[in-house]
SEPADO-610075 format. One record per residue: residue number from 1; residue in three letters; x, y, z of N, C-alpha, C in turn. Coordinates in steps of 0.05 Angstrom, whole numbers, plus 5000, padded with zeros to 4 digits. Example, Ala and Ser with C-alpha at 12.3 -4.5 7.8 and 13.67 -1.06 7.14 Angstrom:
BEGIN
PT	vopa	doza	n.east	n.north	n.up	ca.east	ca.north	ca.up	c.east	c.north	c.up
PT	1	Ala	5264	4886	5156	5246	4910	5156	5264	4934	5156
PT	2	Ser	5257	4955	5142	5273	4979	5143	5258	5001	5157
//
This chain:
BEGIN
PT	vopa	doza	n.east	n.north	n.up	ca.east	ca.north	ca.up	c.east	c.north	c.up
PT	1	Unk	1197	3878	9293	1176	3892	9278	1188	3911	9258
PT	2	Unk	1210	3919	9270	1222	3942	9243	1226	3923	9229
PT	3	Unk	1242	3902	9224	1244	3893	9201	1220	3882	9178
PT	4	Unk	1199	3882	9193	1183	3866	9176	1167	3899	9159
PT	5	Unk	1176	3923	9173	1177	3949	9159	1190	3947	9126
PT	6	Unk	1215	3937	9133	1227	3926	9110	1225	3908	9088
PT	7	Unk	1200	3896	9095	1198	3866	9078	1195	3872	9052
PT	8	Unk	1190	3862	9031	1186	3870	8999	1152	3878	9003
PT	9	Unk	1137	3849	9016	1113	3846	9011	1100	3875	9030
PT	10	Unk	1108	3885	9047	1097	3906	9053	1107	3942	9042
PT	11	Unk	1124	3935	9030	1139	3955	9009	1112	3971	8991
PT	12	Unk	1112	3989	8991	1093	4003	8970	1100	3993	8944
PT	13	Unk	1091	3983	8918	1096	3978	8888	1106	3999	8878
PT	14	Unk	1134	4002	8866	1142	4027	8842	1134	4036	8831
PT	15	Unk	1139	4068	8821	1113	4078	8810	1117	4064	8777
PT	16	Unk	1104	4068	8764	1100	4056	8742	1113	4084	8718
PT	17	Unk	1123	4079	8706	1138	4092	8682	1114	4114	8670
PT	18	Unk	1115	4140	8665	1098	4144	8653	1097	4144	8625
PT	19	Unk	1071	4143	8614	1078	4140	8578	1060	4158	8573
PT	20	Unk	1083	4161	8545	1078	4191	8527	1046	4192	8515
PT	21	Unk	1037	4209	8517	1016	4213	8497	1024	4217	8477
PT	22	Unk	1004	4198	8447	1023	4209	8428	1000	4253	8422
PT	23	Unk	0988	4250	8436	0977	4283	8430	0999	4291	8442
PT	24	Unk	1027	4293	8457	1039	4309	8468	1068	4309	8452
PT	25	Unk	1063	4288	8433	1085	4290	8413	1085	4327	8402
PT	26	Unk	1117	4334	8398	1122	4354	8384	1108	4362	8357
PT	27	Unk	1101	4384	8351	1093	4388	8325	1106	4392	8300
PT	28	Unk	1142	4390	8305	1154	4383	8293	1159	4351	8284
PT	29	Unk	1144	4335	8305	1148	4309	8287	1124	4304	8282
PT	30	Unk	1115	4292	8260	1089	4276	8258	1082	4245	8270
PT	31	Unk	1063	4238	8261	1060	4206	8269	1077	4193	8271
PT	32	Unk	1089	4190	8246	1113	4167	8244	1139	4172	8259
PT	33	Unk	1137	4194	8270	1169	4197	8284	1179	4222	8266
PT	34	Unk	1180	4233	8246	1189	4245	8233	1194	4266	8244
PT	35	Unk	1199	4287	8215	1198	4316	8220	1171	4319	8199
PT	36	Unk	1167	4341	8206	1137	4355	8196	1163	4368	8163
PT	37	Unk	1149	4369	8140	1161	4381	8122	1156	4408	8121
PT	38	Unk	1177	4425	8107	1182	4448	8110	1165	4456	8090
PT	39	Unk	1149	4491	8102	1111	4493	8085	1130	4500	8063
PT	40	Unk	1103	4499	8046	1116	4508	8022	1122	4536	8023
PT	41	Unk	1107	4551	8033	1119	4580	8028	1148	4585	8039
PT	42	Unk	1154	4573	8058	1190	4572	8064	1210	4561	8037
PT	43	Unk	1188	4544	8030	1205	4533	7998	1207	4555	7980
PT	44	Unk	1179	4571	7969	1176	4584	7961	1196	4617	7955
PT	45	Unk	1195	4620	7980	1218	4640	7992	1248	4639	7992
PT	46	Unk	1257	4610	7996	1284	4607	7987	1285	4597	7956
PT	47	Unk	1267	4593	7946	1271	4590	7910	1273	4620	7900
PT	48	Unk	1261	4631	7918	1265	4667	7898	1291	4681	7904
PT	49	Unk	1298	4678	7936	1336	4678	7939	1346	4669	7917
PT	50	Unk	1351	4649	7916	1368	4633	7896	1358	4639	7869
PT	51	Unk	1341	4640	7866	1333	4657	7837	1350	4674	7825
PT	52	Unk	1344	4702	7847	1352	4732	7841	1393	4724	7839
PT	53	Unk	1399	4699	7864	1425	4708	7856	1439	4693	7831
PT	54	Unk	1424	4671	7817	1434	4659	7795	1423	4674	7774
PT	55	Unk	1397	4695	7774	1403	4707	7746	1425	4733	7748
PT	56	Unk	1426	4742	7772	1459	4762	7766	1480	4744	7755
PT	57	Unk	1489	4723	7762	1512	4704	7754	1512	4698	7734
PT	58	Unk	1490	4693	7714	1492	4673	7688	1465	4686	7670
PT	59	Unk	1469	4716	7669	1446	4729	7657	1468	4731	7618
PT	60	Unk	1491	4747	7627	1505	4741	7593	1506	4707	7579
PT	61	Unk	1501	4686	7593	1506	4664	7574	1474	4653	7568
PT	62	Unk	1455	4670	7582	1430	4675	7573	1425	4689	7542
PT	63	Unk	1442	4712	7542	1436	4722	7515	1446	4722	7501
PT	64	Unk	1470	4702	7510	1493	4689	7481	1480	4667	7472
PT	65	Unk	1452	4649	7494	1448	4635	7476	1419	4648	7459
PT	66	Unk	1406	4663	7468	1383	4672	7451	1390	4690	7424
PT	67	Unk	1409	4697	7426	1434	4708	7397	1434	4681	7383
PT	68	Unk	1449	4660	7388	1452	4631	7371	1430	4625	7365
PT	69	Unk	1408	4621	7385	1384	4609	7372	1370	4628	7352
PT	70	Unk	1373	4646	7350	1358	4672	7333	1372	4673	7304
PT	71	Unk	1398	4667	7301	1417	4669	7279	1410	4655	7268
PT	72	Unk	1402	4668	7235	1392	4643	7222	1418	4648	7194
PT	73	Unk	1436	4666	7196	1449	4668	7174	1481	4662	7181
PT	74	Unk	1487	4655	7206	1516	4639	7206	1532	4668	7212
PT	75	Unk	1521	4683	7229	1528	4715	7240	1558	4698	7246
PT	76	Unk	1548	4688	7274	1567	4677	7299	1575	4645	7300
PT	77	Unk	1595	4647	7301	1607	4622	7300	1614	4603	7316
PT	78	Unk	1607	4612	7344	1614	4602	7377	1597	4611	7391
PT	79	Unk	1602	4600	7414	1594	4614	7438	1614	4633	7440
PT	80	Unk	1628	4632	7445	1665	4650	7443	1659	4680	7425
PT	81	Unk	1658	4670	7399	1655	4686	7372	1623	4700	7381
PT	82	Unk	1609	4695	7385	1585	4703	7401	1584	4727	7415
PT	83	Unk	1595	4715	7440	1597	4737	7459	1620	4764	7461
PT	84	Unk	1636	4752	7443	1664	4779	7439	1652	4796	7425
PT	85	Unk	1634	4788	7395	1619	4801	7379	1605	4824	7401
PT	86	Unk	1591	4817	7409	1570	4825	7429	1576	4844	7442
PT	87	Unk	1606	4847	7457	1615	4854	7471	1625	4885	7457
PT	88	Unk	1645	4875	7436	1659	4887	7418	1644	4915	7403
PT	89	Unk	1621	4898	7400	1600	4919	7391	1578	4932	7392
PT	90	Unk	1567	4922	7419	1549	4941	7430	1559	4936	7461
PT	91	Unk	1579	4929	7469	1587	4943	7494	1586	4921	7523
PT	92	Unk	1603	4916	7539	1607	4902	7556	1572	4892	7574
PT	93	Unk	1550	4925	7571	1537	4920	7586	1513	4893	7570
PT	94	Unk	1519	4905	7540	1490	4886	7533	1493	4863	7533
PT	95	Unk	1510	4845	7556	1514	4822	7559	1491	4810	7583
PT	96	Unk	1485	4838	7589	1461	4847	7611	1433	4853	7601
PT	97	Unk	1432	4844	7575	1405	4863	7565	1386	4839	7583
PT	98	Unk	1365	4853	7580	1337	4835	7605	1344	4827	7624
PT	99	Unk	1355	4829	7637	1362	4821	7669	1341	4832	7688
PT	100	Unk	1330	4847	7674	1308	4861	7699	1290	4840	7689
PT	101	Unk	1273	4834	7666	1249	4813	7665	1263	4789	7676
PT	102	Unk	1296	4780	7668	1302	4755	7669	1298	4751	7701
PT	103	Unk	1313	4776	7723	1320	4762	7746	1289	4762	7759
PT	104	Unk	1266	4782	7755	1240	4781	7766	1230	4755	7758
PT	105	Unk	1230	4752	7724	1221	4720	7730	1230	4703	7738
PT	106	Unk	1254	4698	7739	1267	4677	7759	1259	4673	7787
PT	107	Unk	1258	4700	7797	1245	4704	7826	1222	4681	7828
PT	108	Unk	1203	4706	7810	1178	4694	7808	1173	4662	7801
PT	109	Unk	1192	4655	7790	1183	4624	7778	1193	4603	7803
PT	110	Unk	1220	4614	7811	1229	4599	7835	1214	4596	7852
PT	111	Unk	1198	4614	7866	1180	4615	7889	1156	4594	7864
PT	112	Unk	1144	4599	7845	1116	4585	7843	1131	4552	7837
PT	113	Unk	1160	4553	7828	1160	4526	7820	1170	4512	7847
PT	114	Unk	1178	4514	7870	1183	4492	7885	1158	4492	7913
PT	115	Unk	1143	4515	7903	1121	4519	7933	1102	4500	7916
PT	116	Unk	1087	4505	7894	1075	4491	7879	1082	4458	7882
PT	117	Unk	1105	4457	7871	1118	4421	7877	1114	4410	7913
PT	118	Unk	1116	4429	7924	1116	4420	7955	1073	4412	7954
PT	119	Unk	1069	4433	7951	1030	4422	7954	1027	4401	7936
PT	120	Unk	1040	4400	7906	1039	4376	7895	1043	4350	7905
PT	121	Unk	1070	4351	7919	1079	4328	7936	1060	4307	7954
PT	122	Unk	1057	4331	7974	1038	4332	7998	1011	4316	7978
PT	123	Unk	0998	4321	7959	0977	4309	7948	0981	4273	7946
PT	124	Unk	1019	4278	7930	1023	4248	7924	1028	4233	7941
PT	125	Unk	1033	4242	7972	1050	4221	7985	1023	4197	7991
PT	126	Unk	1040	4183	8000	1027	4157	8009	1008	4166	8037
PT	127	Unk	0998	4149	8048	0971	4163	8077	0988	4146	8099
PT	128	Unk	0995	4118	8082	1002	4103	8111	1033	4118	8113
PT	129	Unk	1061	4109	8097	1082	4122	8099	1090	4148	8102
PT	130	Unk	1083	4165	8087	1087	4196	8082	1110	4193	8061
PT	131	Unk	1109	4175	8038	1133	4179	8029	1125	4186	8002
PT	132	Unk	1131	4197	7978	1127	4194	7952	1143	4188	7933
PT	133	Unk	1123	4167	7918	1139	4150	7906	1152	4162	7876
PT	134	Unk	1163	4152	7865	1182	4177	7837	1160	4170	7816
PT	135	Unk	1138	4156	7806	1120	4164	7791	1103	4193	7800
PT	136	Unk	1094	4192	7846	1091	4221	7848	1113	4245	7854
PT	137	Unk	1129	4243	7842	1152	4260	7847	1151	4273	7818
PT	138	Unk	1148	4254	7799	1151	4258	7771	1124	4279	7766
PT	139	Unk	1100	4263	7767	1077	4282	7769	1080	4305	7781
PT	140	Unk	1093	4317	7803	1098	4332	7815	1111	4357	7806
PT	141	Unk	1127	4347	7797	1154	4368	7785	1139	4378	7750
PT	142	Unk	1125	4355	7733	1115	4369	7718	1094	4384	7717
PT	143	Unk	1072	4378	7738	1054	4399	7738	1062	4424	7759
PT	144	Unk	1083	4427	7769	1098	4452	7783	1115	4470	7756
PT	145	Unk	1118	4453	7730	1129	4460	7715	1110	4475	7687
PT	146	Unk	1092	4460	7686	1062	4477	7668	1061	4497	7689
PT	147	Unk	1047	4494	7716	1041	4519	7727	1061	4546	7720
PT	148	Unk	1084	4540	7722	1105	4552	7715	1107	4579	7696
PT	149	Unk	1115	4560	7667	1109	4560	7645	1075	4580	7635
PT	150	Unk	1060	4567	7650	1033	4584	7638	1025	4619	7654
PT	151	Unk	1038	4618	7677	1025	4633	7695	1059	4662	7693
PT	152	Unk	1083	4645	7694	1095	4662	7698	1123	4666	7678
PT	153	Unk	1127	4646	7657	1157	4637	7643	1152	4649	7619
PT	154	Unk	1131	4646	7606	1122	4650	7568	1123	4681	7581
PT	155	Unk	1103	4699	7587	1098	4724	7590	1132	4732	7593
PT	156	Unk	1137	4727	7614	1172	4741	7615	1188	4732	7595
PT	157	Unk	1184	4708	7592	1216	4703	7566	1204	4716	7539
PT	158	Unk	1174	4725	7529	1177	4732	7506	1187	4768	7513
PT	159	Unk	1182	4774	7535	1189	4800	7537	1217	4796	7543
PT	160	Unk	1233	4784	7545	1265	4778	7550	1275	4777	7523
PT	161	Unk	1264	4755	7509	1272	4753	7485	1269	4784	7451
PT	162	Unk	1251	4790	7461	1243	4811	7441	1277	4839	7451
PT	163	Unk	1279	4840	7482	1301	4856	7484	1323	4844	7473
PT	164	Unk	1334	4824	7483	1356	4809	7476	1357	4812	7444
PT	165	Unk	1334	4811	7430	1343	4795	7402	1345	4831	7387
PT	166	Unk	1346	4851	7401	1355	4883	7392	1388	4879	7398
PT	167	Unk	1399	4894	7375	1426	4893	7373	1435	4933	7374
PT	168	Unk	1442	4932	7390	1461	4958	7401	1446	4959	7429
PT	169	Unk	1454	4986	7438	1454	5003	7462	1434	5027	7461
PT	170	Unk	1443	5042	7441	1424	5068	7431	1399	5067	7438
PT	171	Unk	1381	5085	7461	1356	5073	7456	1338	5092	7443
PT	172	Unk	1346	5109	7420	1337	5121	7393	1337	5099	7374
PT	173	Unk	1354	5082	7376	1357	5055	7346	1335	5038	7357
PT	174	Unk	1322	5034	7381	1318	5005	7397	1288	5010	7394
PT	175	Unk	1275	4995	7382	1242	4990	7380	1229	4992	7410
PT	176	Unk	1242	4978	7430	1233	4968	7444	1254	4976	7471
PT	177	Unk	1246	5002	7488	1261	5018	7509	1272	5007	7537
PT	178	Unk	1246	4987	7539	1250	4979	7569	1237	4951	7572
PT	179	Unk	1244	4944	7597	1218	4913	7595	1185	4925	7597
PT	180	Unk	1182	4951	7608	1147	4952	7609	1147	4972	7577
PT	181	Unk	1163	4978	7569	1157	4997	7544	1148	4966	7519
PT	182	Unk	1160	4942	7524	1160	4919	7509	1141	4904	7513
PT	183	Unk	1123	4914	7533	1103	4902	7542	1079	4907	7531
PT	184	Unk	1088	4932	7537	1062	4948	7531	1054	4951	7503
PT	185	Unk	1077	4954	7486	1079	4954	7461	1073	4923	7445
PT	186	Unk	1074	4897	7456	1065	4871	7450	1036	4874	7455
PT	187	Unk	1030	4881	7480	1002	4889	7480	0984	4896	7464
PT	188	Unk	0994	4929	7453	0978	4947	7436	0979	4933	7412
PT	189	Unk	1000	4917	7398	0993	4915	7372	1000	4886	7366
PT	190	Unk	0996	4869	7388	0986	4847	7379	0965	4830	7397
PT	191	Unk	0960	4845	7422	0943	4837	7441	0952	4818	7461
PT	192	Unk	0941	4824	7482	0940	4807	7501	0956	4788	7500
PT	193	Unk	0948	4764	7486	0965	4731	7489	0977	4742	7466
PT	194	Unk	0985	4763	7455	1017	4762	7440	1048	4762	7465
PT	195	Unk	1031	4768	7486	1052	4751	7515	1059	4724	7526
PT	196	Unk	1041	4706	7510	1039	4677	7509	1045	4671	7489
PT	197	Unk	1056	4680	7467	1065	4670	7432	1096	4649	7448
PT	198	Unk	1090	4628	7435	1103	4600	7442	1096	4591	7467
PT	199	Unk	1067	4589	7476	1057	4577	7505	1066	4547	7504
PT	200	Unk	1056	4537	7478	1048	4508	7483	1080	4498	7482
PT	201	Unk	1107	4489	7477	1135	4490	7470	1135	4501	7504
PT	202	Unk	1131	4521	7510	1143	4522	7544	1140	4513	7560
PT	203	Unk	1101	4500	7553	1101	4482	7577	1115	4460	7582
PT	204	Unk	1117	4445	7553	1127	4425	7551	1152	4426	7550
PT	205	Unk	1164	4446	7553	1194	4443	7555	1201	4448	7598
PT	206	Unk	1187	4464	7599	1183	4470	7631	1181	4445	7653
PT	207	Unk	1156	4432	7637	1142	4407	7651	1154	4376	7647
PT	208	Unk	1174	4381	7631	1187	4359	7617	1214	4363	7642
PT	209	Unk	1222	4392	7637	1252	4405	7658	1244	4388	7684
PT	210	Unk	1226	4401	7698	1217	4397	7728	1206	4372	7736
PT	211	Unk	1199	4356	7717	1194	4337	7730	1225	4318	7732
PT	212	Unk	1242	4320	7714	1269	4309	7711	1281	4316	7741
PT	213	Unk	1283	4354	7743	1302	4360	7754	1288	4349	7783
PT	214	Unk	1268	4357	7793	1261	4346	7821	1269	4320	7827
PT	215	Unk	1266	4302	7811	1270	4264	7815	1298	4268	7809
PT	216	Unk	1308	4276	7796	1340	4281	7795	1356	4287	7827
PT	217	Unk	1348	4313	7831	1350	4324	7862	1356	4306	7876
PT	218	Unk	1322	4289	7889	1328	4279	7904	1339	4250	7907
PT	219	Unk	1341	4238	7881	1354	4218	7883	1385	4231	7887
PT	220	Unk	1405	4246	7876	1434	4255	7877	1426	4259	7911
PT	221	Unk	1415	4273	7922	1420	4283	7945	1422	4249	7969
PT	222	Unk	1403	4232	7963	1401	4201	7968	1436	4192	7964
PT	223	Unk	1435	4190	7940	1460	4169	7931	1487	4184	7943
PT	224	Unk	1487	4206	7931	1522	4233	7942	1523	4220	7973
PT	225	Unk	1493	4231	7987	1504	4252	8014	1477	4231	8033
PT	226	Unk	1470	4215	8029	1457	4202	8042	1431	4219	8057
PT	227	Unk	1425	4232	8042	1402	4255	8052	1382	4246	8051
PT	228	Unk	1357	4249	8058	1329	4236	8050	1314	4269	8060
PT	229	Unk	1290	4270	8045	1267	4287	8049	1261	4287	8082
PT	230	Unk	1262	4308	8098	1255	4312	8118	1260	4292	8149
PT	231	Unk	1297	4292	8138	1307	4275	8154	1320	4296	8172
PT	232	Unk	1324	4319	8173	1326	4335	8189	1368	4349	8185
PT	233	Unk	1374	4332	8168	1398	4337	8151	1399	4363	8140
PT	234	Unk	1429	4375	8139	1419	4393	8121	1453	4391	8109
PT	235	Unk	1451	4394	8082	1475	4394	8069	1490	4418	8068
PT	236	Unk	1520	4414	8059	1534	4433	8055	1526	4450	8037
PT	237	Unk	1529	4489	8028	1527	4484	8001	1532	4485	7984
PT	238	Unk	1567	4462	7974	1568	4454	7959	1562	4427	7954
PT	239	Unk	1549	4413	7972	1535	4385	7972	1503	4389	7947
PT	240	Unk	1497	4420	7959	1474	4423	7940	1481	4431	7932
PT	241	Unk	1503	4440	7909	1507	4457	7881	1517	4428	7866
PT	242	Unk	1527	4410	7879	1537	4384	7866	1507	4368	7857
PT	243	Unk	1494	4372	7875	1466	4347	7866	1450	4373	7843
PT	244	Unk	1442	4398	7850	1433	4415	7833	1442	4409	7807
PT	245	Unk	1477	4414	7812	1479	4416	7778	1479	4386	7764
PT	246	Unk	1481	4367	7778	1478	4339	7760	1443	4345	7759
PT	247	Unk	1438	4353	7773	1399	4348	7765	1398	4364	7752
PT	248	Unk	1410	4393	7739	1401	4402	7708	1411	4399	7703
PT	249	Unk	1429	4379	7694	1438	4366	7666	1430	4357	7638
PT	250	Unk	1401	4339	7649	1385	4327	7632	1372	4336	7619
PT	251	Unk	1358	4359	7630	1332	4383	7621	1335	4393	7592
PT	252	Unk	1359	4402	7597	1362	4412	7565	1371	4392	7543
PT	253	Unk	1386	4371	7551	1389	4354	7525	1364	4339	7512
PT	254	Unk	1343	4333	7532	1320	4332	7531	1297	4347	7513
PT	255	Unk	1298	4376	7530	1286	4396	7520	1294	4411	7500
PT	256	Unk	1318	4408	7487	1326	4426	7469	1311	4433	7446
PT	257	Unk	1296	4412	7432	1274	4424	7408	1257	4448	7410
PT	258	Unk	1241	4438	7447	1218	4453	7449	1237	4478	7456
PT	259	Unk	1262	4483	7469	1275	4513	7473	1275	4537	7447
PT	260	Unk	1283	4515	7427	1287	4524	7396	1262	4540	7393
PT	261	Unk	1238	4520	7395	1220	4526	7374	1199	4544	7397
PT	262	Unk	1207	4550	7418	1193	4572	7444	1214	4595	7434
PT	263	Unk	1246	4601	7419	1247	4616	7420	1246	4638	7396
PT	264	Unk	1238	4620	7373	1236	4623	7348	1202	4639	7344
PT	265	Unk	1190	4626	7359	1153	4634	7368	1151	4664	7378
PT	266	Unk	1171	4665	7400	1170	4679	7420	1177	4718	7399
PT	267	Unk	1201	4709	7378	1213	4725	7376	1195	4740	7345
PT	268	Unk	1182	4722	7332	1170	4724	7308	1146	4754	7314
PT	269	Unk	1129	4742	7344	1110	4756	7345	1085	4740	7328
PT	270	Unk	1061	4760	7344	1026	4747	7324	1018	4760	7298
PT	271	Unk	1040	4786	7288	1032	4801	7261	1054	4802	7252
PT	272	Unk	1050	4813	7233	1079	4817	7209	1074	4791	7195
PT	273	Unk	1097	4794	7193	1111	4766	7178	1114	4738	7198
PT	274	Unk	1093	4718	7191	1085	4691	7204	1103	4669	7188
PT	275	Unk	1125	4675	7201	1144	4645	7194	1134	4611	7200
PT	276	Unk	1128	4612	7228	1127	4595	7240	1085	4595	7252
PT	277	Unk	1072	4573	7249	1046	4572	7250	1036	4564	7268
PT	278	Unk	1054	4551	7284	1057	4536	7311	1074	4512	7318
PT	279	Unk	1084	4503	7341	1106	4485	7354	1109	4467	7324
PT	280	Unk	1088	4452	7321	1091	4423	7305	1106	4435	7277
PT	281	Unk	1091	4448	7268	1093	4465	7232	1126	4478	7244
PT	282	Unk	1135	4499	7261	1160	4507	7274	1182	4481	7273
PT	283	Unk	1178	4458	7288	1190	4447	7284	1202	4424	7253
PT	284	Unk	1171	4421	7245	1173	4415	7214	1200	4433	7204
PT	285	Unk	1189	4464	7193	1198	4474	7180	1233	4476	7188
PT	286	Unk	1241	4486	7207	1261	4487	7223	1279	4454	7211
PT	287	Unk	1275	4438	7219	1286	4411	7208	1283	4403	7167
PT	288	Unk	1272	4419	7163	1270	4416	7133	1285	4444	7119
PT	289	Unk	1293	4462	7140	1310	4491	7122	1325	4485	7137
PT	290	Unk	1338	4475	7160	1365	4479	7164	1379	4458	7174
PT	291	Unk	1371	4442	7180	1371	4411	7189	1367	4400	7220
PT	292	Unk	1367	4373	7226	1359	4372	7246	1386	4380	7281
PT	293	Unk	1406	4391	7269	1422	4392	7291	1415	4419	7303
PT	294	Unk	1399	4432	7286	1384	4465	7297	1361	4464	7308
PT	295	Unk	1347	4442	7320	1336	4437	7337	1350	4440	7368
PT	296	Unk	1370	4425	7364	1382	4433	7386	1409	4459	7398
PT	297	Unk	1398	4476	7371	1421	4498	7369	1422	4519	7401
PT	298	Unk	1443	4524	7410	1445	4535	7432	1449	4517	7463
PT	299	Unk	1450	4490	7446	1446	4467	7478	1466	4478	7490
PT	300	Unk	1488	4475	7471	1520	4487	7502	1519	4504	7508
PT	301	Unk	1510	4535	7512	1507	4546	7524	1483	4551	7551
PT	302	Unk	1455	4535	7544	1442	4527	7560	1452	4500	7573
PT	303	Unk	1474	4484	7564	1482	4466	7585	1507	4480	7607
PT	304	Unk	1519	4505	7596	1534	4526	7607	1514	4541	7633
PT	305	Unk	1496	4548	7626	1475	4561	7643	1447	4551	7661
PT	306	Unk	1438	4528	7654	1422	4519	7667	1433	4506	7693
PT	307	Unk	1452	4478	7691	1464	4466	7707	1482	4486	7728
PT	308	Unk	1498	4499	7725	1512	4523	7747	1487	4534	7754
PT	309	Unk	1467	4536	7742	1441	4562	7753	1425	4542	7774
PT	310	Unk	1413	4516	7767	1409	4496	7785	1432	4500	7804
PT	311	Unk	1446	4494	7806	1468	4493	7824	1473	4523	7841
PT	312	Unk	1468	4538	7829	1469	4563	7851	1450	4560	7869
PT	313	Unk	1423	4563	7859	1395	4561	7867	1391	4544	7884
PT	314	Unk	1396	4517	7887	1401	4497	7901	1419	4506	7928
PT	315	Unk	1441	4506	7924	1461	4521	7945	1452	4541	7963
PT	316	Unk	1437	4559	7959	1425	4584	7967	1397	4575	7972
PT	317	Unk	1383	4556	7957	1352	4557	7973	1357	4528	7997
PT	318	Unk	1372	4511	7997	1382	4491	8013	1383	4494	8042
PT	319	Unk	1398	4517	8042	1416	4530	8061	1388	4551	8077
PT	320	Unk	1366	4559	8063	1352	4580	8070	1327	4554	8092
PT	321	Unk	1321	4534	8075	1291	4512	8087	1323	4498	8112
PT	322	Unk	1342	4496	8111	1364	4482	8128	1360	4502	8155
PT	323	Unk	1359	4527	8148	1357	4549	8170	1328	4541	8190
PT	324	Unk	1311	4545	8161	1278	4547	8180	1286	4516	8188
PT	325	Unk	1295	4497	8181	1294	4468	8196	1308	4470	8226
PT	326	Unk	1324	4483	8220	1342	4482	8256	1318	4501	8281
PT	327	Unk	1309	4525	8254	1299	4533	8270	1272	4524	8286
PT	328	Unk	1259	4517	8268	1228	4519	8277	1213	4493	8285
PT	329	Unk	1234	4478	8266	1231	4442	8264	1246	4431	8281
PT	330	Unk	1253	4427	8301	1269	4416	8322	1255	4395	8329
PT	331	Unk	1264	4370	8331	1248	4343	8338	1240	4347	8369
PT	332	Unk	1219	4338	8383	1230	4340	8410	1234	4321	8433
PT	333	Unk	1245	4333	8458	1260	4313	8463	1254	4299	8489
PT	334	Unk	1241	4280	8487	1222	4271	8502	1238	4246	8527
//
């Protein structure tokens, strides 16, 4: 009788495996297995890091090139001849002039341009995949790039540019004292949207930038380093200063007309003397007095400064959504 204790057929049946609910799946992965993408406001937050530290880095080849593009009488002869000038004679610092508008808007633009692109995204992806395809990537990056441009880029670069384009130190010689004395003073005597003089040229130079540089991004980050969106990877960062700076590459050889003719707008002002009547007539005129290679006057130094500035920014905001990923986003482990 013990043995027949033993038999299979009187054996209790094994318990049966239990299975997962998918409600007990982690909230770090979604449906598909994934990771949940990083909110935008974490995006947001590491674009303004990387902001603040690429406009300390590359704020003088900023106003070596708004000097070139402003010269209309053959002052400066280089970038080189440019900046020694500059140096030589109003002083090591005004290589620094606007750094306070430049690095706040940078802040400011970094945070609205990649939190913006993240809700953009999120609109384009697909329902069944979660993936987005590079016509919504493209959409993406240029309307992260108007938002940009309208809300936070025209208002600061014309107040950047109006300092920059004052030559000395003295601020008895200097029209214009400070970034809120330049403000205020665009205000009083030309109104309001004399802070938006060259809107339409920024968006399109903005929206033209961002939609490049995002599809740029993430394809380099694909092809280099075998990365994909919310694969839970996180690159070196010089893995992201390498994909950064090939993805602003393009922006400016691209954009260089509308930079011209946003900085020519910007610097004229809405009274006085009306050179330029708007983008189209700006660019007319501009290609009929000086020819068409001054359309793109100042590219090398904005190909000097954009691409390393992508590439900082990249490196530093990478490394910041890489953090919140280890941290908060952990797959789990079931």
């Amino acid at each position: 009788m013990a043995a027949s204790s033993s038999c299979p057929s009187s054996s209790s049946p094994p318990p049966m495996p239990l299975q997962q609910s998918p409600q007990s799946a982690s909230p770090a992965e979604d449906r598909r297995g994934g990771r949940a993408p990083v909110p935008p406001y974490v995006k947001a937050a590491a674009g303004s890091l990387g902001g603040v530290m690429e406009a300390c880095c590359l704020q003088p080849i900023d106003v070596v090139k708004t000097r070139l593009q402003l010269d209309r009488s053959g002052a400066y002869r280089g970038i080189v001849h440019c900046g020694t000038t500059v140096v030589r004679s109003e002083g090591t610092r005004a290589l620094w002039k606007g750094l306070t508008p430049f690095a706040t808007h940078l802040t400011l633009k970094y945070a609205l341009r990649l939190g913006s692109n993240a809700v953009l995204q999120s609109a384009f992806k697909d329902p069944g995949t979660g993936k987005v395809s590079v016509h919504g990537r493209l959409a993406s990056g240029f309307g992260a790039g108007v938002l940009e441009a309208l809300l936070i880029v025209t208002p600061f670069e014309v107040v950047k540019i109006r300092l920059q384009q004052q030559k000395g130190l003295s601020p008895d010689l200097l029209r214009y004292k400070g970034p809120v004395h330049c403000a205020k003073t665009i205000v009083r005597e030309e109104g309001l949207f004399g802070l938006w003089s060259g809107a339409l040229p920024t968006v399109m130079r903005n929206g033209t930038n961002q939609a490049a540089m995002f599809t740029a991004k993430n394809t380099f980050d694909i092809v280099l380093w075998k990365k994909y969106e919310g694969d839970g990877k996180v690159l070196q960062p010089w893995q992201s200063m390498v994909s950064g700076f090939l993805a602003g590459t393009a922006g400016p050889i691209c954009t260089g007309p509308f930079d011209v003719v946003k900085t020519r707008l910007m610097a004229q002002g809405r009274t006085g003397d009306i050179k330029y009547k708007g983008m189209v007539h700006a660019i007319r005129t501009i290609y009929a007095e000086e020819g068409l290679r001054t359309l793109w006057k100042g590219l090398l130094p904005r190909l000097m400064r954009i691409p390393p500035g992508q590439a900082i920014m990249w490196g530093v905001a990478d490394q910041v959504m890489g953090l919140y990923e280890r941290t908060y986003l952990k797959p789990a482990h079931l």
